[in-house]
LUMMIKOL-823143 format. One line per 8 residues: number of its first residue (from 1); their letters; for each residue x, y, z of C-alpha. Coordinates in steps of 0.001 Angstrom, whole numbers, plus 524288, in hexadecimal, padded with zeros to 5 digits. Layout:
<nodes>
NUM	A	X,Y,Z ~ ...
</nodes>
This chain:
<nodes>
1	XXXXXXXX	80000,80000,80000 ~ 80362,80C7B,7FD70 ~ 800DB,81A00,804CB ~ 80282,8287B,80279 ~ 7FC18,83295,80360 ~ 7F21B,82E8A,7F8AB ~ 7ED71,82421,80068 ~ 7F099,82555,80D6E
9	XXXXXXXX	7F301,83120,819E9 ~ 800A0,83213,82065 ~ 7FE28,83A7D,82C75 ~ 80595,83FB1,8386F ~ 7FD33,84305,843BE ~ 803F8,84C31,85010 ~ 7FF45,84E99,85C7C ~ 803C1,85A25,86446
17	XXXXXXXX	806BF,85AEF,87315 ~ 80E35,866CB,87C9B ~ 807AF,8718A,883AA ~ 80316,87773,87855 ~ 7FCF0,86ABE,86FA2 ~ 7EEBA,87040,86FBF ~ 7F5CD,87BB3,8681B ~ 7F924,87147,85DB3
25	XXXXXXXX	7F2F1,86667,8542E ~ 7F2E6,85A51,8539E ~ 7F72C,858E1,84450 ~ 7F34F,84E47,83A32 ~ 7FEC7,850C1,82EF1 ~ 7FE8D,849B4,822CE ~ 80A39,84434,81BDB ~ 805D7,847E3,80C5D
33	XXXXXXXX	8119B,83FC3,80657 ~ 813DD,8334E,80850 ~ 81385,823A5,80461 ~ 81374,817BF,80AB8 ~ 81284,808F8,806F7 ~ 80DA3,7FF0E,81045 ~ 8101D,7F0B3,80B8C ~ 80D5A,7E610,813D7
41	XXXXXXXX	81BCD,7E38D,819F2 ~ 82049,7F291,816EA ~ 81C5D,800C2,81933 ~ 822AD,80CEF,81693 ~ 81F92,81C56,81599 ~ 825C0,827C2,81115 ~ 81F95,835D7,811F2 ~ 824D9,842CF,80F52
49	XXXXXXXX	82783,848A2,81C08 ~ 824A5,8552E,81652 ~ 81792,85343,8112D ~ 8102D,8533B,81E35 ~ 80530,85C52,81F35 ~ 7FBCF,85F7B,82A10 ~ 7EEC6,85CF5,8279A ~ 7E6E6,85EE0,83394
57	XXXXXXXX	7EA1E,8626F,84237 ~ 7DFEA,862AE,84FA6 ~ 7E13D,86839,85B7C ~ 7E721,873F7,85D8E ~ 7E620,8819B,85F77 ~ 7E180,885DB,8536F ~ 7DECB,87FFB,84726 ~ 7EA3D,87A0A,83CF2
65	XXXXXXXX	7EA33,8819B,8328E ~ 7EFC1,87DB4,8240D ~ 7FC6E,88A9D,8269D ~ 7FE88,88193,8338C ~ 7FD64,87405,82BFE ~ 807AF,877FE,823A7 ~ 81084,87E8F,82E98 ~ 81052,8716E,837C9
73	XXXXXXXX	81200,86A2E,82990 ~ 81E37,87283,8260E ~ 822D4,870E0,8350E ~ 82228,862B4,833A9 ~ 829F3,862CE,828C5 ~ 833E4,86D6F,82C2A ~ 836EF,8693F,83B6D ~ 8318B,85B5C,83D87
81	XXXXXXXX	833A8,85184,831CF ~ 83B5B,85A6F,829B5 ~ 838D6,853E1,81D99 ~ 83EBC,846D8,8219B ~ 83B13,83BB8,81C81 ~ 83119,83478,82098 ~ 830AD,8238B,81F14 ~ 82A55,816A9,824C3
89	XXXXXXXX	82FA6,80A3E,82231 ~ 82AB5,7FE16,82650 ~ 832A9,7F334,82A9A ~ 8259B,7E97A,8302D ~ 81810,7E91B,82AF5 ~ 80F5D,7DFA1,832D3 ~ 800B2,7DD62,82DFA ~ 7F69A,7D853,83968
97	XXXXXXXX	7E95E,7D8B7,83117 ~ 7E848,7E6D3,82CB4 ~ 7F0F8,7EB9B,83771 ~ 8001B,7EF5D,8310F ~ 80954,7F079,83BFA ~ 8167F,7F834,83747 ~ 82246,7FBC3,83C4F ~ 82CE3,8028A,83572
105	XXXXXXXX	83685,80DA3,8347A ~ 83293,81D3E,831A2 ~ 83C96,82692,830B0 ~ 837A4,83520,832A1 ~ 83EA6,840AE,8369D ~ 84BBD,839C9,831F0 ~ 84B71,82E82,83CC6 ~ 84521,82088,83A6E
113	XXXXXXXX	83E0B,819E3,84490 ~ 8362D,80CCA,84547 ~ 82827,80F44,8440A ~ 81C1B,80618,84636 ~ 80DD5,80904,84319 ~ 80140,800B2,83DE3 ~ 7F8DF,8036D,831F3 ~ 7EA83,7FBE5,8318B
121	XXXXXXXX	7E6D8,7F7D4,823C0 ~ 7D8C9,7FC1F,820F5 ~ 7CF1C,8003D,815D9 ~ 7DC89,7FAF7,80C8D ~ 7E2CD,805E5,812FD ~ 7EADA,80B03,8200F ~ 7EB5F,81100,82A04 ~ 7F6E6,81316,8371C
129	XXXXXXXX	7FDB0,81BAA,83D5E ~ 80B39,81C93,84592 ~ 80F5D,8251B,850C5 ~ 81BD8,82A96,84F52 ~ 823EC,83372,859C8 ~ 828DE,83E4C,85466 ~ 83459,83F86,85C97 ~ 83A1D,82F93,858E0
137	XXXXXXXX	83BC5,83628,84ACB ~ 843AC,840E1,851BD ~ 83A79,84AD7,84EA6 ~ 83579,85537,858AB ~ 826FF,857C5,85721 ~ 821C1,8634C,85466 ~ 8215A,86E21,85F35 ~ 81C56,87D53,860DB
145	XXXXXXXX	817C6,885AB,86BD2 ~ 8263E,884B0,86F67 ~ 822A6,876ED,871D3 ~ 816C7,8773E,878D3 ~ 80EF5,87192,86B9D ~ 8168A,864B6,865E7 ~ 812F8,85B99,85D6F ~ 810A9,84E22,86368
153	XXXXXXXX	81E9A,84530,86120 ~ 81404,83973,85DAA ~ 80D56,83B6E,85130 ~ 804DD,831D6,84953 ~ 80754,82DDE,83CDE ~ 7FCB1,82800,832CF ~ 7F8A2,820E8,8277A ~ 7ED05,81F2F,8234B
161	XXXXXXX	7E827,81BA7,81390 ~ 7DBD5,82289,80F04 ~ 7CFDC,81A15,80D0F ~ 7CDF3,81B65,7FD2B ~ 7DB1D,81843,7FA19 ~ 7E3D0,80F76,7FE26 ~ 7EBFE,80E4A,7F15D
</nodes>
């Protein structure tokens, strides 16, 4: 199977903690290039760490705005993954039913790490996510306020396929 953004989501989602979180949002940012091929002993991803964009945020003070999308996009970019690449590959794929049970190694931020996460098979599609800690990758999240706003180390990241095509 193969997945892009044609056929499928890659998101990021970020929580925020410090003194000042209920200043902040809780972001859902979508990575708009990227592929993947899931086999049934392999998986691997690429995406362009520059291509994420920020497509909805809750919470906070005031509303997100599309000039503030593109500032926390460009910030991303500029201070956090700086453009580095971004890359899962698999090294065990185990099948129970419509369960796939990965592990792997994704290298972000110029460090690779091991990396586990499950995708459920469903509608000929799917759908899983993985929690990664900022900080294992080396990066610092996000902060402002002088640090009383940060963006939480743990993000999510997901996958899901979009019901009417699952080329």
């Amino acid at each position: 199977m193969k997945l892009g953004p044609d056929n499928a989501t890659l998101s990021v989602r970020t929580g925020r903690t410090g003194a000042a979180a209920k200043a902040g949002h809780n972001l859902v940012i979508e990575v708009t290039r990227w592929s993947a091929t899931l086999e049934d002993d392999t998986a691997e991803l690429t995406a362009d760490a520059r291509s994420l964009r920020v497509r909805s945020g809750s919470g906070g003070a005031s509303p997100l705005g599309d000039k503030e999308k593109a500032t926390i996009a460009q910030t991303i970019d500029d201070d956090v993954l700086k453009g580095a690449a971004i890359a899962f590959h698999s090294t065990s794929v185990a099948r129970t039913g419509d369960t796939l049970d990965i592990a792997g190694e994704l290298e972000l931020a110029g460090r690779r790490r091991p990396l586990t996460f499950t995708l459920t098979e469903r509608d000929g599609g799917v759908a899983g996510s993985a929690r990664i800690k900022q900080t294992d990758w080396g990066m610092k999240p996000y902060s402002a306020l002088f640090g009383t706003l940060k963006v939480a180390d743990e993000v999510e990241v997901a996958i899901e396929t979009r019901s009417e095509d699952h080329g």
